[in-house]
N, C-alpha and C positions, 0 to 999 in steps of 0.2 A: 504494500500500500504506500502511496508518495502522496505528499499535498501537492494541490495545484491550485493557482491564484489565476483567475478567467479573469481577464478586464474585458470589460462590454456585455451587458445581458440583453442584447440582441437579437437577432435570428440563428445565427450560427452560434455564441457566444451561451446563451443556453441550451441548445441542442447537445452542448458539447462539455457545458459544464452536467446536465442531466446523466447523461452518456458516462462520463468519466466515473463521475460519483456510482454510476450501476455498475461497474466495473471493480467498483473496491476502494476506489481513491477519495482523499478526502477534500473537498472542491469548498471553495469560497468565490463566491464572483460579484464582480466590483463595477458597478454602474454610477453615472453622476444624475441618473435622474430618482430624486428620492419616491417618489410616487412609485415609479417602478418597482425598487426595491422593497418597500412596504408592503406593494401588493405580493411581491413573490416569496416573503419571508412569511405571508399570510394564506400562502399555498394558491395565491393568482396567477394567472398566466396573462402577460399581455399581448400573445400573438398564438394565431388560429396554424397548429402544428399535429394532425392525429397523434396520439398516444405521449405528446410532452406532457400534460397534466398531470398522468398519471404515475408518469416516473419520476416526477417530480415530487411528488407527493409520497413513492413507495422510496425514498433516497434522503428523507429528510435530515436521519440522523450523520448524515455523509456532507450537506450540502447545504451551504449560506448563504446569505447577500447580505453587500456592506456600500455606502457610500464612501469610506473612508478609507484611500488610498493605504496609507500607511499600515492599516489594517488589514490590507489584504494583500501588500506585500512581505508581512512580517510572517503570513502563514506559508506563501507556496514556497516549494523547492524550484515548481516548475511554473514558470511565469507565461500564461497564455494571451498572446493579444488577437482579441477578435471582435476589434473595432471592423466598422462599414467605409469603405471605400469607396465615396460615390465618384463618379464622370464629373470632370470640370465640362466648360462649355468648351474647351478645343478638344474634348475625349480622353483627355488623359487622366489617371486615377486620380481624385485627393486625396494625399496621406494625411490631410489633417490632423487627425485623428489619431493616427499613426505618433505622430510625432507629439501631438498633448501625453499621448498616456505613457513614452519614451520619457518626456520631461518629469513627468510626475514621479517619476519611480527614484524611493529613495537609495541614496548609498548604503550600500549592507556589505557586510563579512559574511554572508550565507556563500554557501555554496549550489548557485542558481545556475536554470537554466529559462533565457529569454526563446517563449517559441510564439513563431507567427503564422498565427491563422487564417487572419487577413490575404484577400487577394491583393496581391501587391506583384508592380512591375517587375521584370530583370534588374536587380542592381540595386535595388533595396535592402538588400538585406546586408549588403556589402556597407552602403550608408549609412545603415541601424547601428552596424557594428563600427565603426568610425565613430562617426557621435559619441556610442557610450564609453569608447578608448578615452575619447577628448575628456568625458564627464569623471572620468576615475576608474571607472567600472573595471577590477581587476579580474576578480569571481565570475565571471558572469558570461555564461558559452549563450552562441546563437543557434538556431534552427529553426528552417522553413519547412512545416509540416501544412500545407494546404488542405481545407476541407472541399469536399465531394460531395454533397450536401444535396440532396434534390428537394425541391418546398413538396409536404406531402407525402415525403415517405423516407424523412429525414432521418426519425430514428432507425429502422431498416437499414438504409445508407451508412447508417454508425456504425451498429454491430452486426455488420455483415458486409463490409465493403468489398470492391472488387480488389482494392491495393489500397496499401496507407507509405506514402511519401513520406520519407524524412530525409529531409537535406542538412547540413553542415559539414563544416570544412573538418571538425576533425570528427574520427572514429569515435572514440570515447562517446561525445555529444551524441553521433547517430545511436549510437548502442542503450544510453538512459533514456531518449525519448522513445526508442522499440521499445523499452521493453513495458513502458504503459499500456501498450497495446498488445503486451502477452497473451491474455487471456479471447485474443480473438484471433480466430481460423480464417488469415488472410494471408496475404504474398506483401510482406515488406518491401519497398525500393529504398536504399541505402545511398544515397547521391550526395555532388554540394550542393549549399545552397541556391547560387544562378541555376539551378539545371530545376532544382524543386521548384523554383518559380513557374520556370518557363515550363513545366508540364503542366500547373493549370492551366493558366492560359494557352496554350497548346491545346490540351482536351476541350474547354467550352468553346474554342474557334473551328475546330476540328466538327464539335456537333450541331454546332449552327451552321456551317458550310454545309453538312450533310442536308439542314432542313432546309434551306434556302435552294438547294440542288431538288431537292425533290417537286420543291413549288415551282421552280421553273419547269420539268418534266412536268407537274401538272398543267401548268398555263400550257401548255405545247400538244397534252392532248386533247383539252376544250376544244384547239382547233384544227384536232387532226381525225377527233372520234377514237382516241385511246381509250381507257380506264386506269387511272393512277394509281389503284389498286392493283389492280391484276401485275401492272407491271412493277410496283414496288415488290410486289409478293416476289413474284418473280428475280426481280434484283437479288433481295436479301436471301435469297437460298443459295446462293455464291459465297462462300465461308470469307470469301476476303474481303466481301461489302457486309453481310450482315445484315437484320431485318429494321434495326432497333433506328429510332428516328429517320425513319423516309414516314414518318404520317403528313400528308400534304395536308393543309390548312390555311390559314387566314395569316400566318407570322408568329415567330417568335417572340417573349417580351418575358421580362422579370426582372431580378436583381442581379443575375449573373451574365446570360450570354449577350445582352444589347452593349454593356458597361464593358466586358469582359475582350469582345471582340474590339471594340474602339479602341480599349488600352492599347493591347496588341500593335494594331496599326498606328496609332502613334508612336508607340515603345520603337518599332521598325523606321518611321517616319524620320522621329528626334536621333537615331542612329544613322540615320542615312539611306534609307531600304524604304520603297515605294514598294507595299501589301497588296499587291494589285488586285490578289484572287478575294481579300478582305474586305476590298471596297464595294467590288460587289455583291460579298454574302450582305455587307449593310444596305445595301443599296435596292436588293432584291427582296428584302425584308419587310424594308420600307413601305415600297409598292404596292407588295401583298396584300398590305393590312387596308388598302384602298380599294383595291380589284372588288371589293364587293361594292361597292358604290354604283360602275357600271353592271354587277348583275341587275341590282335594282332596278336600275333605267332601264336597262333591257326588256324588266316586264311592268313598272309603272309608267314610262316613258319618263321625257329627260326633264320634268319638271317634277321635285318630289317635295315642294314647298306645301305646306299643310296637309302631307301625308302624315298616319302617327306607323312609326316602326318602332317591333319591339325587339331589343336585345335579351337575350338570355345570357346570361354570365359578364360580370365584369372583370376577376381574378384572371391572371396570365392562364392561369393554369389551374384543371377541380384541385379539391383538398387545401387551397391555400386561401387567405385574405390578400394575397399581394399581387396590387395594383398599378406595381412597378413597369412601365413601358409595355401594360398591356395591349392586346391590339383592341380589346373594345375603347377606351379612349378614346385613339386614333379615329375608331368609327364611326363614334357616339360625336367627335367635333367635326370631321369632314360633315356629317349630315348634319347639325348642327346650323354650319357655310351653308348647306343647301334647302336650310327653310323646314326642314323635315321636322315632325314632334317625334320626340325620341323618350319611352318608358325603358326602364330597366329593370331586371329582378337576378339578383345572385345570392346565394345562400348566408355564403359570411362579407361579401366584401362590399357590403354598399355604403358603410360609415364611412370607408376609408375612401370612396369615391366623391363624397359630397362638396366638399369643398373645391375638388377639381372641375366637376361638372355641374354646378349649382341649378343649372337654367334647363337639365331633364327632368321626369317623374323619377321616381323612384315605387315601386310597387311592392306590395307585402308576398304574393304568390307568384308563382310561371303565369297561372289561369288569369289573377288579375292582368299581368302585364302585356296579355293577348288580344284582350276586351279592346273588340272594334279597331284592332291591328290591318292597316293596310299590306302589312308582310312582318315576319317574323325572322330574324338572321340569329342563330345558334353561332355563339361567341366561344365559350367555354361547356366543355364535354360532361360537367358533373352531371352524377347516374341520376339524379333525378328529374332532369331534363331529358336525358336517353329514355326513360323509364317512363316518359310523362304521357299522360292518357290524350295522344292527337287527336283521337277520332272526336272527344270531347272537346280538347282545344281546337279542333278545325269552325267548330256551333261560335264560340266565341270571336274570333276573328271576320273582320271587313273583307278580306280579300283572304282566302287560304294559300300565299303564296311565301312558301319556306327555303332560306339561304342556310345550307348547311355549313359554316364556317370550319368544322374539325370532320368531316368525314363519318360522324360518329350514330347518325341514322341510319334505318333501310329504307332508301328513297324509292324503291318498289312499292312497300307497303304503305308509305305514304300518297304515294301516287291513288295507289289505289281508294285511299280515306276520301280522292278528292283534292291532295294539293298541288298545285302549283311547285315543285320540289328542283332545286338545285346543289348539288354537292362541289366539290372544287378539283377539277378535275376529271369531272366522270361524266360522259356523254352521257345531253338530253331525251 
């Protein structure tokens, strides 16, 4: 058993302080917003994560929260930062954050190890460790251990990963942060740290390339009378492509791969290296998340000014509240510009949508946010939307005319209900 000091209670930063603590270790984590900490030292959870509450709650005696730096550096051996890295406005990561919780860390004779959770660029970790040279810090080893974290099935992703990364320059270092992750049946990578960098960023540019490649093969069969299905199935039965993200859709959006691929192409840029194949997974993504705009027109014609459309889902992605660079935004404002009245209904995420999109509905059910719907665009695949009684919601809506935005219908059967059915990708 090691202590370990989490700074940031987070997204990731709880995930991982939860995770640790179920493992055996004894976890303290350090947030500066006290609201937070209050509610989770009161068995709260402030973000919508399946099965976090509950391991939070079965780990208590394992597991704290503290406002007070000093106090939760005095406990870990292993000092984790998993602070948020958002996108400046030229794309590149801020370490803000990074570098607040760097500063705050006092000088100690422990015998510590600094590891970083945080996605962070190539070459950071190299400046981490510079700085704290400067600061005194004799004690005190580095390592980039990157999380892999999918929103939704986070904990899953914890204790059961495909591989757990740990970078640092020396041995020793790699060998105390493995052996936290003793007790789990995975494949260690033992690397430095520029290299632990560059394989997240690697991996999330790697599978966003993948979805963006698939949407363009969708867009390409709309006009050629393919099926984007048949031929992804197809693809991924080829062990060197694989089945896993060719699902064509509306675009990607979250916290990880919009932020994660820009870093990337900047990190390449600010080095001298034009990303070319980067630009246009961004660029191809972008798009996507529009192309429904023209299906619309296609069948309300090109004036959709006091039409009401309803979206189903505002979350990137089921299973999460994160609203982060979703593509209903995107879709919810382009229509928006075009006059359109726009309801919405998502499970967990519509608080966190309010203030960005003040001037739609907001509805209590799916069934309300149908009611007298000129068209219907499925945003986000949660089962209860796949699951939802259409022949019912067909009686409700103005016009039975449905944009399948994830593929996650059988536009057969709807067809047959009566609708009007469009999927992405999939001749009409």
């Amino acid at each position: 058993m090691s202590r370990l000091a989490i700074i940031g209670a987070g997204y990731v930063g709880l995930v991982t302080a939860a995770c640790m603590a179920q493992l055996g270790h004894e976890v303290i984590g350090l947030d500066i917003d006290p609201e937070r900490v209050r509610l989770l030292n009161q068995g709260g959870v402030p973000i919508f994560e399946p099965g976090l509450a509950e391991l939070i709650a079965a780990n208590q005696e394992r597991l704290r929260f503290t406002t007070d730096p000093a106090e939760a550096h005095a406990t870990g051996e292993f000092v984790f930062l998993c602070v948020d890295t958002p996108p400046t406005y030229s794309g590149d990561a801020d370490l803000t954050r990074i570098w607040q919780a760097i500063e705050s860390m006092p000088l100690s004779d422990g015998d510590r190890v600094l590891v970083t959770k945080s996605t962070v660029p190539v070459g950071t970790g190299a400046s981490v460790q510079a700085e704290l040279a400067r600061r005194g810090f004799v004690r005190l080893d580095y390592c980039s251990n990157p999380e892999f974290l999918r929103e939704g099935t986070a904990i899953q992703d914890f204790m059961h990963p495909d591989r757990v990364v740990v970078g640092s320059n020396e041995a020793a270092t790699r060998a105390r942060v493995a052996a936290l992750y003793g007790p789990l049946d995975t494949t260690i990578v033992e690397t430095n740290v520029a290299s632990a960098e560059m394989i997240k960023y690697a991996s999330n540019a790697f599978l966003a390339t993948k979805i963006s490649f698939i949407n363009e093969i969708a867009n390409v069969c709309e006009a050629t009378g393919a099926d984007v299905r048949t031929v992804a199935h197809g693809m991924g039965l080829d062990k060197r492509i694989g089945p896993h993200f060719l699902q064509a859709g509306i675009g990607y959006g979250g916290s990880c791969f919009p932020k994660d691929v820009s870093a990337l192409k900047q990190l390449a840029g600010n080095s001298g290296y034009h990303f070319q194949l980067l630009t246009a997974v961004l660029e191809v993504n972008e798009l996507q998340k529009r192309r429904v705009i023209g299906k619309l027109k296609r069948h309300l014609g090109d004036q959709l000014r006091g039409l009401r459309i309803a979206l189903l889902g505002l979350a990137f992605k089921p299973n999460t509240d994160d609203i982060r660079e979703a593509s209903a935004i995107v879709l919810a404002s382009r229509l928006l510009a075009e006059g359109a009245e726009i309801v919405v209904f998502d499970p967990v995420a519509m608080e966190n949508a309010r203030s960005l999109l003040p001037s739609i509905m907001y509805a209590s059910t799916a069934e309300e946010a149908l009611v007298g719907a000129d068209a219907c665009v499925l945003v986000t695949e949660w089962a209860e939307f796949v699951h939802l009684d259409w022949a019912g919601a067909k009686d409700l809506m103005r016009r039975p005319l449905l944009i399948d935005g994830r593929n996650a219908l059988d536009g057969e059967t709807l067809v047959g209900l009566g609708f009007t059915y469009e999927g992405v990708g999939i001749p009409q």
